[in-house]
N, C-alpha and C positions, 0 to 999 in steps of 0.2 A: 388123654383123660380116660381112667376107668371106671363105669359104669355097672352097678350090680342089678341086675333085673333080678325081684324076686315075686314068680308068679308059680300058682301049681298045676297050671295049665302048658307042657308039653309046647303045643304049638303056637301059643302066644309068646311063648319065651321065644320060642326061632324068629317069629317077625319081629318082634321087638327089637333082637337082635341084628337083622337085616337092615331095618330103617338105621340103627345107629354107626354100626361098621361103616354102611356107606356115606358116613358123615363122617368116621374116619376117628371113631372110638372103639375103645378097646373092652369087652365086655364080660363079665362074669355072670355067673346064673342060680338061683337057688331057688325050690321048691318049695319050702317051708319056713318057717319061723325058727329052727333049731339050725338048718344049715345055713339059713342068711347069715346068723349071728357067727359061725365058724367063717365063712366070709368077710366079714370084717376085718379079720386079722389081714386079710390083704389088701385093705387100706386104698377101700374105693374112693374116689374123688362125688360121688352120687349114687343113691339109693334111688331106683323106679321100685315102686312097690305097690302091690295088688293090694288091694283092702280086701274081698273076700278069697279068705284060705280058712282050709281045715284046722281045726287044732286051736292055732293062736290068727288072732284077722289082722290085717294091715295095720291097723290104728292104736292095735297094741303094741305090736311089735314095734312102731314108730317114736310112739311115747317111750318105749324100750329104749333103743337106739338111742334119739335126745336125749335121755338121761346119760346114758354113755358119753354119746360127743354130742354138746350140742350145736356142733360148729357143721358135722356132717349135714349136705343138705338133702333133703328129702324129698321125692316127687308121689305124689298117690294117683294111683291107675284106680278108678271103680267105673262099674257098671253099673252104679246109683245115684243119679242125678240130682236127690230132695236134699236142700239147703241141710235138713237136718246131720245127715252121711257129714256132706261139705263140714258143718261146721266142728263136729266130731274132731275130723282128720284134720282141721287149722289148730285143732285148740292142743289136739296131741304134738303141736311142729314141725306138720308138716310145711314145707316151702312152697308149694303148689299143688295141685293137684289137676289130672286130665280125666276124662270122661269116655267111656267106651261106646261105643266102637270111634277112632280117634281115624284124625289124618297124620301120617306118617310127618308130614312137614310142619303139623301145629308140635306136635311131641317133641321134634329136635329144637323149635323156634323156645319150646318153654324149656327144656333143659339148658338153653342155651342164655335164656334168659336168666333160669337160677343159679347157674354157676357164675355170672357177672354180677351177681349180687352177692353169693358168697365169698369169701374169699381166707387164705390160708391164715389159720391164728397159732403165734408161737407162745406159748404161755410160759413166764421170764418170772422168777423169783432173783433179784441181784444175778449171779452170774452164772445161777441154774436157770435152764431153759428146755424145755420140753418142743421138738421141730413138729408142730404139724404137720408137714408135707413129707419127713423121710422116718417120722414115727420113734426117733430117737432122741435119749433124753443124757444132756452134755451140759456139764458142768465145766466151766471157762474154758469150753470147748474141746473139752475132754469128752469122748464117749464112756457114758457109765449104762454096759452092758446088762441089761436085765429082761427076762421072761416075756411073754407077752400080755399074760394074766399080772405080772406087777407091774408092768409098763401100766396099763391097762387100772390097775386101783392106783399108781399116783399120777395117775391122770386126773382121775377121777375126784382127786383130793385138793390139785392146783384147779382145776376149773371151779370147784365149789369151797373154797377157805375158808374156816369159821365153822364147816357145816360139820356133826357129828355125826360119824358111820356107824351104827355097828357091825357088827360081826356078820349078823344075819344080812343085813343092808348088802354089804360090800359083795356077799355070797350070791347075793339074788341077779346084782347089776352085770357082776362080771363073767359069774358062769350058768346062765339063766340056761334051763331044758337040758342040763348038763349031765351025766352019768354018773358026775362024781356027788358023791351025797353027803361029803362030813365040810360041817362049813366050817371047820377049825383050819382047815387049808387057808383059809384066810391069814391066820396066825402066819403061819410057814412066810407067806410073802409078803407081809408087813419086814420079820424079820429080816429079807433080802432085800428089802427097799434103806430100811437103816444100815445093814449093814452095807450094799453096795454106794451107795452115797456118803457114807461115814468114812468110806475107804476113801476116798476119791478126796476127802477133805470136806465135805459141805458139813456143816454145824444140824446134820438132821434132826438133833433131839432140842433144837430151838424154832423147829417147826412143826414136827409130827410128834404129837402129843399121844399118849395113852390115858380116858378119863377111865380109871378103873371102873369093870363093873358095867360101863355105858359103853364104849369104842373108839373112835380114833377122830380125832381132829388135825386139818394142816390148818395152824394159824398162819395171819399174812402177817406177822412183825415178828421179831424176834424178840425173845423175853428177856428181861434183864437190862 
């Protein structure tokens, strides 16, 4: 199991670290709210996350995240005790949350507990199917190779059907604190998502709709 601590406290990442290796997880580390989300692409099995950080705090970047996957589950580390904190970080999805200064053996007892509660969702349109677990998205078991930023919006589009993106939308979810500033990039990998699917044979343009003007919607039926 891999494991992202994202705390911007140096030596709190080290122990964190130590309590979980020696349970015999495999762990990643991020500082901030910008580098967590570059983390993600390596497709942690659990988020441990600090609520206060510079810049962007835990509770956002959580409510972040759950909009991404909301399958990921999520743990909140704070050193704020009042219900109020707590009910913040439940209501953004988080999965649980631990209280600092923590015993090493309550921390692995709840991670251990949220991952038996979570568990791997393959998200199946007929005989497309997006793998949770190896982040690949196979049509009747074909791999249809794409990006990780278009991996990433038709994901985003099977998890929520019906729902309408725009441009802006799609641009905030998937390259949030990003360098890259023209959200037409969006454009660009819609187009690789039709056309790598189209290739492959799946009937894309009877799911991934363009409402001109507004943005993109993946209906769940196919029209006609």
């Amino acid at each position: 199991m891999k494991i992202l601590i994202v705390d911007d406290e140096e030596k709190m990442r080290h122990l964190i670290r130590l309590f979980l290796e020696s349970d015999g997880y495999f762990c990643i580390e991020a500082s901030d709210a910008r580098s967590a989300l570059d983390k993600i692409e390596e497709r942690p099995d659990l988020v441990l996350l600090d609520i206060m950080m510079p810049e962007v705090d835990g509770i956002s970047l959580c409510r972040q995240l759950k909009t991404m996957d909301p399958a990921l589950p999520v743990v909140l580390l704070t050193a704020r005790s009042d219900n109020e904190t707590t009910i913040q970080g439940l209501d953004a999805g988080a999965d649980d949350y631990v209280t600092k200064p923590f015993d090493g053996n309550v921390l692995l007892a709840r991670i251990r507990a949220v991952l038996r509660r979570t568990r791997v969702v393959n998200i199946q349109y007929g005989p497309l199917r997006y793998d949770e677990e190896s982040g690949r998205v196979l049509y009747e078991e074909q791999e249809i190779v794409l990006t990780p930023k278009a991996t990433a919006i038709l994901k985003l589009f099977l998890q929520h059907p019906n729902r309408l993106f725009n441009r802006l939308d799609l641009f905030d979810l998937v390259w949030p604190y990003s360098a890259e500033s023209d959200p037409r990039t969006v454009d660009a990998h819609i187009r690789m998502i039709r056309e790598k699917l189209g290739d492959a044979g799946f009937p894309i343009d009877d799911y991934l709709k363009t409402v001109w003007g507004r943005g993109y919607r993946w209906t769940e039926e196919r029209s006609g």
